[in-house]
C-alpha positions as CSV (number, residue, x, y, z in Angstrom):
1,X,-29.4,-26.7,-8.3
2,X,-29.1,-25.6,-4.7
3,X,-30.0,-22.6,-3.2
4,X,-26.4,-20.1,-2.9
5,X,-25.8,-18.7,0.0
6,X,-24.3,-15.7,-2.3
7,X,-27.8,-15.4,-4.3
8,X,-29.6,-14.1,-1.5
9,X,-31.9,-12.2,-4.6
10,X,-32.3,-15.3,-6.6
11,X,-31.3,-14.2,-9.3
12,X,-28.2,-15.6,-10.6
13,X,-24.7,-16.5,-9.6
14,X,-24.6,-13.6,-7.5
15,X,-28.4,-12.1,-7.7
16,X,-29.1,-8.4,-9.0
17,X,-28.5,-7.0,-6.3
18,X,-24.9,-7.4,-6.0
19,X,-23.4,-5.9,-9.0
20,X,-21.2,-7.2,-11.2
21,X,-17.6,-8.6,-10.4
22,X,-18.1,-9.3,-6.2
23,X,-19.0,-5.8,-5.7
24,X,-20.2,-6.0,-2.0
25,X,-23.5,-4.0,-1.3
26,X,-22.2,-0.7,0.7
27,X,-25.1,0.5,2.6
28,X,-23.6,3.4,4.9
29,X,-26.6,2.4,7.5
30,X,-24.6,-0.9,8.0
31,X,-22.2,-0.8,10.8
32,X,-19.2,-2.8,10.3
33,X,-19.8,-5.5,13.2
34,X,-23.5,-6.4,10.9
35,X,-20.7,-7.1,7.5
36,X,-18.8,-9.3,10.1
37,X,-22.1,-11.3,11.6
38,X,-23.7,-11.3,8.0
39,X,-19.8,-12.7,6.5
40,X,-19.7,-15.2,9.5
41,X,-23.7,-16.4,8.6
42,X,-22.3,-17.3,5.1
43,X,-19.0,-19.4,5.8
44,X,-21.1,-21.0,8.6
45,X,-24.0,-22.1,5.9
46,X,-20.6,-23.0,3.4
47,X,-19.4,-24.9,5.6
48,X,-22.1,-26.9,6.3
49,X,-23.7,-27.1,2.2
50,X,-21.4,-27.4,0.6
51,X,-18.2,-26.0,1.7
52,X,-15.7,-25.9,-1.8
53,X,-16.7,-22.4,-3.3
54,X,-15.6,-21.1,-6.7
55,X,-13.3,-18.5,-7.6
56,X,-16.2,-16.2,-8.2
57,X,-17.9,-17.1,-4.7
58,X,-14.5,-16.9,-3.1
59,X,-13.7,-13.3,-4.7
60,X,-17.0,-12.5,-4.0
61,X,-16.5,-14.1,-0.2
62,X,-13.2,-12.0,0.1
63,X,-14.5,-8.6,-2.0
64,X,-11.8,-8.8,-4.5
65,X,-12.2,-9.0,-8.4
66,X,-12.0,-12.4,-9.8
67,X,-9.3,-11.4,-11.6
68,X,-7.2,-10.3,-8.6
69,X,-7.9,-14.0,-7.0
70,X,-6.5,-15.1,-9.9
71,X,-3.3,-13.6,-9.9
72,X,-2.6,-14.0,-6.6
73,X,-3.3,-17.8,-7.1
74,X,-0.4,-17.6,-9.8
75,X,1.4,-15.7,-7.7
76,X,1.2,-18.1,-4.8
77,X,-0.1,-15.4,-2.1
78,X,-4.0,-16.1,-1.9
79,X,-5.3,-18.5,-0.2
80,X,-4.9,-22.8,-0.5
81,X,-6.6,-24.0,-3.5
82,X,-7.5,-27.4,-5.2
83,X,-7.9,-28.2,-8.8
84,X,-11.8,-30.3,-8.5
85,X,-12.0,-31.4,-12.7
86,X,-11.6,-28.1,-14.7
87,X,-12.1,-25.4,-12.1
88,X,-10.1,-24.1,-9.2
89,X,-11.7,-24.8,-5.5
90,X,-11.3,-23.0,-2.2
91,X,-12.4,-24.4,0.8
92,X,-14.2,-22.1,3.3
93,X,-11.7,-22.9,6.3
94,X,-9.1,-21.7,4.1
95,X,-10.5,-18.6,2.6
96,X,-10.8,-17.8,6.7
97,X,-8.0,-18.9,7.7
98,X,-6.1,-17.2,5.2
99,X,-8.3,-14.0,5.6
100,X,-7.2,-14.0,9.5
101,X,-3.7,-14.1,8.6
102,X,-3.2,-11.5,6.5
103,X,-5.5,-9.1,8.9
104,X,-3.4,-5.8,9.7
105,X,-3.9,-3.0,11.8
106,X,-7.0,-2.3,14.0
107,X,-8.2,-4.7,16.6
108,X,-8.4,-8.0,14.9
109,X,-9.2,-10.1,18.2
């Protein structure tokens, strides 16, 4: 199995330390502009691994509950998806992509 790029503990799907259910690590040292270098790292090693992530890397990847991926995949509001055998896909570019466009508020430039 290959090293995840969201198992930076080693220790499962999404390591230890990460919680359960994509809870993202809140350190209050970490300044917002580090989450947006360390997010950019990971869809940049995606990308270039192996670039279809799961639902559960992709909720993790967006810092949503599985669950809430889910529905808005039924709904027809997250982002683009593909059907690979039994499991749902989402492609990197379009998590981003998808991410970008539904940024609001703030200085998204």
């Amino acid at each position: 199995m290959h090293a995840s790029i969201f198992d930076p503990a080693g220790g499962g799907a999404l390591g230890p330390a990460w919680g359960h259910r994509g809870d993202w690590p809140h350190d209050p040292s970490t300044g917002p502009e580090i989450m947006d270098d360390d997010a950019a790292a990971r869809a940049k090693a995606a990308r270039e691994s192996c670039p279809f992530l799961t639902a559960k890397q992709t909720a993790f990847h967006l810092g949503i509950a599985r669950s809430t991926l889910k529905a808005m995949r039924l709904a027809g509001k997250g982002p683009r998806c593909r059907r690979h055998g039994r499991t749902w896909r989402y492609h990197i570019d379009d998590i981003e992509a998808w991410s970008a466009a539904n940024a609001r508020g703030g200085d998204h430039g």
